[in-house]
C-alpha positions in Angstrom: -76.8 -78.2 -72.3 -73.1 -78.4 -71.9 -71.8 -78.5 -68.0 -68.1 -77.3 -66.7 -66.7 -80.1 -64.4 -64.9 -79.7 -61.5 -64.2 -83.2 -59.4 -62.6 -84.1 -56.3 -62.1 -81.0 -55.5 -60.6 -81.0 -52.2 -61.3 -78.8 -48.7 -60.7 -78.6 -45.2 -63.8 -77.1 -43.0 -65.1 -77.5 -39.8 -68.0 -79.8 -40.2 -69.5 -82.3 -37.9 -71.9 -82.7 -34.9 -70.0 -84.4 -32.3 -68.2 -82.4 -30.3 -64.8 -83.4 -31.2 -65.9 -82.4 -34.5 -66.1 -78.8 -34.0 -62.5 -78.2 -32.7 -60.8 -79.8 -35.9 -61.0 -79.4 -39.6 -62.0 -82.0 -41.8 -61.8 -82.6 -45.2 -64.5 -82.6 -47.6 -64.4 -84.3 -51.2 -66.4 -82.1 -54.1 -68.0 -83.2 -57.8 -69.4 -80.4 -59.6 -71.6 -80.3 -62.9 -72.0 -76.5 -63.7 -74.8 -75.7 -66.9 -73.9 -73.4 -69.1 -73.4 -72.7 -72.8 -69.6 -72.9 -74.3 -70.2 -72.0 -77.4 -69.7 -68.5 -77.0 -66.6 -68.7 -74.8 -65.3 -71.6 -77.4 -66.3 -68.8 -80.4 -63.9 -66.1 -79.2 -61.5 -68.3 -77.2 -62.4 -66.4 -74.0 -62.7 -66.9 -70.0 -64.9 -64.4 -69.4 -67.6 -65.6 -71.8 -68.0 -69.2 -69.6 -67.4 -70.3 -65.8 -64.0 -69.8 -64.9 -63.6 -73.1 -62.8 -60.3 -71.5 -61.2 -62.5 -68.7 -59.7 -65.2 -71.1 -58.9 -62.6 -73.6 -57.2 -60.9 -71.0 -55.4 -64.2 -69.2 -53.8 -65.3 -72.8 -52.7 -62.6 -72.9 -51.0 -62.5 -69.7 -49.5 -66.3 -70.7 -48.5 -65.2 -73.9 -47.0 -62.7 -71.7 -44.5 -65.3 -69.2 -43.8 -67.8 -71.3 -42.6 -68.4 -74.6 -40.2 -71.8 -76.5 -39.8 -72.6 -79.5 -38.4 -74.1 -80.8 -41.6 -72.8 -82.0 -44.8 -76.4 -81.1 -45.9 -76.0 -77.8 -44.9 -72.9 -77.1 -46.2 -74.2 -78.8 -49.4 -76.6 -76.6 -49.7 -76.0 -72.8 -48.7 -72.8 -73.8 -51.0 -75.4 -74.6 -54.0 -77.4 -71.0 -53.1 -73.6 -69.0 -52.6 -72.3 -70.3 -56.4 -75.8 -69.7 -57.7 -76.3 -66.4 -57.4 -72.6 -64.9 -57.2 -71.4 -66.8 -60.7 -75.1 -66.6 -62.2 -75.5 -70.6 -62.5 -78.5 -71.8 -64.0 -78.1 -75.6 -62.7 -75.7 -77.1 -60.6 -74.8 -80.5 -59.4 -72.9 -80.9 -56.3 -71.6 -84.0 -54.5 -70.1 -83.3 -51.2 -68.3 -86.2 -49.5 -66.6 -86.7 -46.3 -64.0 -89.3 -46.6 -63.4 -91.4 -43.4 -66.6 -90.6 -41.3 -67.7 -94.1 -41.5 -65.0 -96.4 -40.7 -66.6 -99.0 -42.9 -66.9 -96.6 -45.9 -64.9 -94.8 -47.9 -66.8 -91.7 -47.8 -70.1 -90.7 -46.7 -72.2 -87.6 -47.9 -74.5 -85.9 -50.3 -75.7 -85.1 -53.6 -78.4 -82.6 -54.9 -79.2 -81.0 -58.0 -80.3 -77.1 -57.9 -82.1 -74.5 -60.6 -83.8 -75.3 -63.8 -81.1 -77.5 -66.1 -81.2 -75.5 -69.6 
């Protein structure tokens, strides 16, 4: 199985449960591991036969803006579902964290691990 990576990728959402929370955005620290299979793309030297992480990046953040929760579990994982099905992912990893949100931590937050990994 080969993965593409995309790490500390950076977006501002509304996300939070406390009341203050909801009338500011926040920013949210992401790790990805994507499955898929390079050879082909690697074979022709061509986007379109792998996971463009510039569209992937991009849409994530465009999700990040269209959507607030009060959960970085939610987020986490209708995230997981959206980049599933719209970029055909077998298995993800996805690490959300929200830097600052313990004042004793550098970042609180989540990881899961979604579909069947190849």
């Amino acid at each position: 199985m080969d993965c593409v990576l995309i790490e500390a990728l950076e977006v501002d959402t509304v996300i939070g449960v406390y009341d203050w929370e909801r009338d500011i955005r926040q920013r949210l620290v992401l790790d990805l591991e994507l499955a898929t299979d390079i050879r082909p793309a690697a074979t022709d030297d061509d986007i379109d036969k792998t996971l463009d992480y510039a569209a992937i990046s991009e849409r994530i953040a465009a999700y990040a803006d269209e959507h607030d929760f009060a959960l970085v579990e939610t987020f986490a994982e209708r995230l997981a579902a959206t980049l599933r099905e719209e970029f055909g992912i077998a298995w993800l990893a996805l690490t959300v964290r929200k830097p600052g949100a313990v004042a004793s931590a550098r970042a609180v937050g989540v990881r899961i691990t979604r579909g069947e990994r190849p």
